[in-house]
N, C-alpha and C positions, 0 to 999 in steps of 0.2 A: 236357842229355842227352849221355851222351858219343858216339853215333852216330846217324844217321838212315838210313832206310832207307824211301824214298818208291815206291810201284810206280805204273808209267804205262800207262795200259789205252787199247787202241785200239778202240772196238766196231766190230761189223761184221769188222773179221779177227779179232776178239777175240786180239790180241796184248797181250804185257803186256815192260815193259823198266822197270829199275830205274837209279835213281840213289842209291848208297851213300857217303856221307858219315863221316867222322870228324876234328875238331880243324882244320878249314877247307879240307881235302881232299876229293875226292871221285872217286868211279869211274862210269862210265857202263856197262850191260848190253844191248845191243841195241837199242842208238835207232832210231828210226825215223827216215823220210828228213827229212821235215821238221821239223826239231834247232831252230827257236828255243822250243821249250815246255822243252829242255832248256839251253839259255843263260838264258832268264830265271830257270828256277829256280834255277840256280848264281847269278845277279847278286842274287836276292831275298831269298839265304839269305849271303852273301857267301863263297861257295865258288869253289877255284879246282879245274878239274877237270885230274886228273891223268892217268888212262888211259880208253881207250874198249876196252870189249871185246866179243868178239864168241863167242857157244856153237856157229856151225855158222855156212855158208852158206848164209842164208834163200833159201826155192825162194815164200812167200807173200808178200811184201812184200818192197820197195826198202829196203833196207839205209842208214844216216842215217851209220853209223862213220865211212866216210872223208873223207867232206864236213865232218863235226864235229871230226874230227881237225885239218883243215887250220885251219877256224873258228877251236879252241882253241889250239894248238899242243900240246894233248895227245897222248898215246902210243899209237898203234894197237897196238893185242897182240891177235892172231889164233891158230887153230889151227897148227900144226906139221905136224899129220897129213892134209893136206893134198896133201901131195909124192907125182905118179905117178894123183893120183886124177882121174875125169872132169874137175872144175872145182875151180880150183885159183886162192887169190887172188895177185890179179895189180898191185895194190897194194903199196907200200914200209909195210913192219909188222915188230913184235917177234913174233917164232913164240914160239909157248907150246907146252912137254912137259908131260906128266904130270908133278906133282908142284912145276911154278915157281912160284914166289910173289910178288905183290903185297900189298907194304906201303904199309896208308893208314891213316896214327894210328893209333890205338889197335888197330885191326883189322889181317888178315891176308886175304889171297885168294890158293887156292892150286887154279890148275888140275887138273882131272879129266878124264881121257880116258874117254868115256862112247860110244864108235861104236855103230852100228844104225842109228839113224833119219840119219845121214848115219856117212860113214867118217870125218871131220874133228872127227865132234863132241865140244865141252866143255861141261862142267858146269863150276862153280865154287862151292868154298867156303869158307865165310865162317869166320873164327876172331877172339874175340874174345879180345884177347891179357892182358886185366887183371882176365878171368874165368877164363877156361882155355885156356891156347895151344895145350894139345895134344886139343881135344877141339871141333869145328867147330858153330858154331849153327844152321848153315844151307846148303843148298845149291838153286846159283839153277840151276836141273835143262836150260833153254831147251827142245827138242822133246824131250829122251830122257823125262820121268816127267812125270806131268799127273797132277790128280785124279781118279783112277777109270781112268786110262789109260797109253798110253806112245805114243811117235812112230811113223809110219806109217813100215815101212825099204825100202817100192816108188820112193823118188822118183828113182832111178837107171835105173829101168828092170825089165823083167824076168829080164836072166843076172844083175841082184846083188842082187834082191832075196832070196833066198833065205840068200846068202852074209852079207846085213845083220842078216837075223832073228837068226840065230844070232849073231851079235854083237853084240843087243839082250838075250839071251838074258843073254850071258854077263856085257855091263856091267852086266845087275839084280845076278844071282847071285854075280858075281866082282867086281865092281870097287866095289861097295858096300855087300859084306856084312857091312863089317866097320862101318858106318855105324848111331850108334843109333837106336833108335825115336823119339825127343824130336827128331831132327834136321828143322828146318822145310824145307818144299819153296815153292820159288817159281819155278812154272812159268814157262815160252814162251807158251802158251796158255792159252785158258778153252773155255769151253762155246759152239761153234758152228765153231770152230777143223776147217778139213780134213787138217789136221795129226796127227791122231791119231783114233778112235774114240771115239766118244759119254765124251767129256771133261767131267767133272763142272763144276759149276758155279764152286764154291767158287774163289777165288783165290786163295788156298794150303792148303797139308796139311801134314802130319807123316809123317815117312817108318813110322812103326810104322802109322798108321792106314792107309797104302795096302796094306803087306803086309797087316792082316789083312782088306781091304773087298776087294781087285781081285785077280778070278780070275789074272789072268797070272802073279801074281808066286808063284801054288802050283802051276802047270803044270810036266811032266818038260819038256826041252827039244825033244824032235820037236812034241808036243802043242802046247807054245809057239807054236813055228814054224806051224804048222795054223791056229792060231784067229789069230794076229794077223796074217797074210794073209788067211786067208778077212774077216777084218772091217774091212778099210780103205776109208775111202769114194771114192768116186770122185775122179778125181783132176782137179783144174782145169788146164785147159787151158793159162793161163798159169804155170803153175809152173816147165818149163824157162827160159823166156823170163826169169822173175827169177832166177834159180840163174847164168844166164850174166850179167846185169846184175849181180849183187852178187858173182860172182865177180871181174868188172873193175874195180868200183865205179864206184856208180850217181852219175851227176852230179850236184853241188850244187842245188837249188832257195832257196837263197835269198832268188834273188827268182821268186816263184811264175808262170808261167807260166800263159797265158790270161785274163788283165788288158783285154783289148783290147774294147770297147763294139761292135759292129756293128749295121748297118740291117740294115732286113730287104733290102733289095737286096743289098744284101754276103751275108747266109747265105744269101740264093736262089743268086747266086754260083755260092760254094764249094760249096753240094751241088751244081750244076750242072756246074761245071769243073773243079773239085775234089777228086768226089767224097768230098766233107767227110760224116762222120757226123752224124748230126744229136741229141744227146744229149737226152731232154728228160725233165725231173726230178721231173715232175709225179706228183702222185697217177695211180694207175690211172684214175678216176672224171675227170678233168680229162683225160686224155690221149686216151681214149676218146672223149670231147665232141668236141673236136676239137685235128687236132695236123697239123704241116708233113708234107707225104705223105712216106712215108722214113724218119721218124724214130723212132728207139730209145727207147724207154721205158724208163728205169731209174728209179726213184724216187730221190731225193735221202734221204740214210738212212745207217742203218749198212751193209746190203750193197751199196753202191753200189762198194765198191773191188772186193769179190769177183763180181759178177756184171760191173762192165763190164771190170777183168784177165780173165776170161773169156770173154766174147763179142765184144769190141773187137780192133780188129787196131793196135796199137803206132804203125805207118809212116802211117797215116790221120788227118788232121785231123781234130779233135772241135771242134762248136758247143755248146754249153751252152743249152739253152733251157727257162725255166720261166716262173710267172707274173711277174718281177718285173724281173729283169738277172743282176745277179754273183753268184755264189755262190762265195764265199772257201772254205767247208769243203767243196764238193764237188770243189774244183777240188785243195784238199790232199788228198780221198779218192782222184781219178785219179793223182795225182802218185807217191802211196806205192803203186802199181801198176804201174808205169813208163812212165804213160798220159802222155806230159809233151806231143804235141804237141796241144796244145789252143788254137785260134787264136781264139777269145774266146769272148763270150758275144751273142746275141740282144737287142739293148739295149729294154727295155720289156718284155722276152720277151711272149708271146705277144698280150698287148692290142695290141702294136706291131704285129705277121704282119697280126689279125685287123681291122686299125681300117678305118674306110670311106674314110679319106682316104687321096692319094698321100702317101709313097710303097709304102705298103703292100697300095693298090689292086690286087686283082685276083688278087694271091697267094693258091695253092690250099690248101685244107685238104683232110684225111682223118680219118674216123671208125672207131672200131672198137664195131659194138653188146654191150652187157651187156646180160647173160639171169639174171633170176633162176634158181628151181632149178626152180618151175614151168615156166617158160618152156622152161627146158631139155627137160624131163621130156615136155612138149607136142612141140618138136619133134621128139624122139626116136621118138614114141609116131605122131606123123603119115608119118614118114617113116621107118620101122627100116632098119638096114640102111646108112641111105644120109646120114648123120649122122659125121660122128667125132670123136669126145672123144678128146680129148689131153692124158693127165695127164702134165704135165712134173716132177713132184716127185720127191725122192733116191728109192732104191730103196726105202728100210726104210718109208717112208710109203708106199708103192704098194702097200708088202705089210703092210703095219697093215690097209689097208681102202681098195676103191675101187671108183667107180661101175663096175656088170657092162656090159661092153662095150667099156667104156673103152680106148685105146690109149697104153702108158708110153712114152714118148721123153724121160727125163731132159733138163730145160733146157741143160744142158752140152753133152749130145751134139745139141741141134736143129740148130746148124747145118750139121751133118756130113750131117745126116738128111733133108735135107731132100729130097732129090732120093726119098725114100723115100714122100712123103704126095701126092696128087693135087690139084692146084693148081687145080681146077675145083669138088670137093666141098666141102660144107659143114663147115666145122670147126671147134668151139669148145674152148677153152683152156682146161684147169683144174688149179690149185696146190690150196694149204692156205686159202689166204687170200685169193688174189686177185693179187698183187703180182708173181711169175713167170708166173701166166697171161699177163699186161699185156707183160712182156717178149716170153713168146714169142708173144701173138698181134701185135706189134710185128716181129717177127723173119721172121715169115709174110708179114705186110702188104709189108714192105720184099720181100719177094724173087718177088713176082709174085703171091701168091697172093690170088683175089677172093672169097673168101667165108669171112669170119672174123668169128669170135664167142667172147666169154668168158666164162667160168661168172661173176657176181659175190657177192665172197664164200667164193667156191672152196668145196673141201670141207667146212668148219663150214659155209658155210650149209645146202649137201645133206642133211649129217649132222642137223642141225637142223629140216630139214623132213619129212627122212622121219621122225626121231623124232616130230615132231609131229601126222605121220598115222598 
């Protein structure tokens, strides 16, 4: 073959970074932090990698370039446009203008200045030089174009987000319009991505099929500017927090962090002296049953990077606790978050907390009860009034359809909110599913409040029973 072209999908931030190959060469697109999935593929394919590059300063994930750069001795090539802007990398790198090019074999990569969803951002495209030098196959788009969408231009703030749209505006219409329809897209993102607005599925496109499927790209330019502000979704909490870490660059994890086995006298401990978070990775269903008083319920999964960079605080020790001990992939999920201070795990996890012998004797649990929808329906109906349902789901599901009465406090914004709900009243939890109930009735429990209950099943199940009455 005379190039390859591999793409690496992260679920859960649904990020996607490539590694482009020709003639024993190779270029790296937005690795993510933890770089050995891209060492081994370069040692399995016998590739030696030449540059690392990078489309913008990620604000969603810890950035893997300059860690990988030092790894390799390959070539940092960052944006250029960068200089004067809020965060600015701070890293020794080759600045790329509009229009510089990387030669790798047979291929050609030739930056693209693409600003809007950041001031700094590049595109980059692909030219295959022994089919047509002057006519590009591809471009790797990072947050500016998505399937069915484009990058959100608010992660600056409010004085530039206005100043970005229109510079999101201008890189569709002006900076690409001279780009064919046949030209393949290979996004930053996929579909679940807070990075952009309801981002199609697909893990690539063709630039003729976006023009003719996505409203934006037939909008005058104020219009523009109107719906892709009005339609950005909420913005995660931790997104500064990575913008300033991968402006410095994010430090190597080479060797992963939070390795360390403890007793359960040790995580009484640290939540104790501490105040160590107490991570626990378990089902909804399992955490509920019973779990260490305090502790955060994040399910072990794919959202586990983006809800606990969200609700976790960076400077706080994290314990890991599930049914078993270690968990290697959840501990690289907190990593590529910037979650790095992670002081182990609960060794036996939870059969250990729970066993009748010393030393785990005498250590408290806490329960969180599940309600079917019955159940629900019952208390509601015994007690009106004096009851409150708390739907933590994005806005757009709140307003698809939601139980009458209900009260929205997006999962994001609970802990801000919290000082907002009555620490005495009865309140149960309800997502789509189940799995952010679990957080936020977690989130409740930890911060004083005694009377907590979760829909289980969340919404499908409601949806389900009433249909069934």
């Amino acid at each position: 073959m005379p190039f390859t072209l591999h793409q690496i999908e992260i679920p859960g931030l649904a990020q996607y970074s490539y590694v482009i190959a020709s003639e024993g060469r190779a270029v790296v697109i937005d690795p993510i932090r933890d770089f050995d999935r891209y060492t081994q593929y370069l040692a399995e394919h016998s590739l030696t990698l030449t540059h690392i590059l990078e489309t913008h300063i990620h604000a969603d994930f810890a950035s893997g370039a300059p860690a990988l750069a030092v790894a390799t001795g390959a070539e940092l090539a960052l944006s250029a446009y960068d200089e004067g802007e809020l965060y600015q990398y701070a890293m020794p790198h080759r600045p790329l203008r509009n229009g510089d090019r990387i030669p790798l074999g047979q291929l050609t990569i030739e930056a693209l200045h693409t600003p809007g969803h950041t001031p700094e951002h590049l595109s980059y495209l692909l030219y295959d030089n022994d089919h047509n030098p002057d006519h590009p196959i591809a471009i790797f788009s990072g947050d500016f174009l998505f399937p069915g969408s484009l990058g959100r231009p608010d992660l600056l703030g409010e004085d530039a987000k206005v100043g970005l749209a229109h510079q999101l505006y201008r890189s569709l219409h002006n900076r690409i319009s001279h780009l064919p329809d046949h030209l393949r897209i290979y996004p930053g993102h996929g579909a679940g991505s807070f990075c952009g607005s309801s981002i199609g599925a697909q893990s690539q496109s063709t630039l003729g099929q976006e023009r003719a499927t996505t409203l934006l790209y037939r909008l005058d330019e104020d219009e523009f500017v109107r719906q892709v502000l009005d339609s950005v979704p909420a913005m995660p909490a931790y997104y500064p927090r990575m913008k300033q870490l991968n402006s410095a660059g994010a430090p190597s994890v080479a060797t992963l962090p939070g390795n360390a086995a403890l007793t359960p006298g040790q995580v009484h401990d640290l939540a104790q002296t501490h105040r160590a978070v107490l991570l626990d990775l378990r089902s909804p269903e399992d955490f509920a049953a019973a779990h260490i008083p305090g502790a955060i319920s994040i399910g072990a999964g794919p959202s586990l990077s983006l809800w606990a960079g969200w609700l976790l605080d960076a400077t706080i020790p994290i314990v890991l606790v599930n049914n078993s001990g270690d968990d290697e992939s959840s501990r690289r999920a907190l990593v590529r978050v910037g979650l790095d201070n992670i002081a182990g795990f609960l060794a036996g996890g939870m059969h250990a907390w729970t066993a009748p012998n010393p030393p785990a004797a005498n250590l408290p649990t806490a329960r969180i009860t599940l309600l079917n929808p019955e159940q629900v329906q019952s208390r509601l109906d015994f007690a009106p009034g004096q009851v409150i349902l708390l739907d933590v789901r994005n806005p757009s599901e709140w307003n698809a359809g939601h139980i009458p009465g209900a009260r929205h406090i997006m999962l994001g914004d609970l802990p801000h909110k919290l000082d907002t709900l009555p620490t005495q009243q009865p309140i149960i939890t309800v997502c789509q599913a189940g799995h952010r109930a679990s957080i936020a009735a977690s989130l409740l429990a930890r911060a004083g409040f005694q009377n907590v209950a979760t829909l289980e099943g969340g919404m499908n199940a409601w949806t389900l029973q009433q249909t069934a009455n």
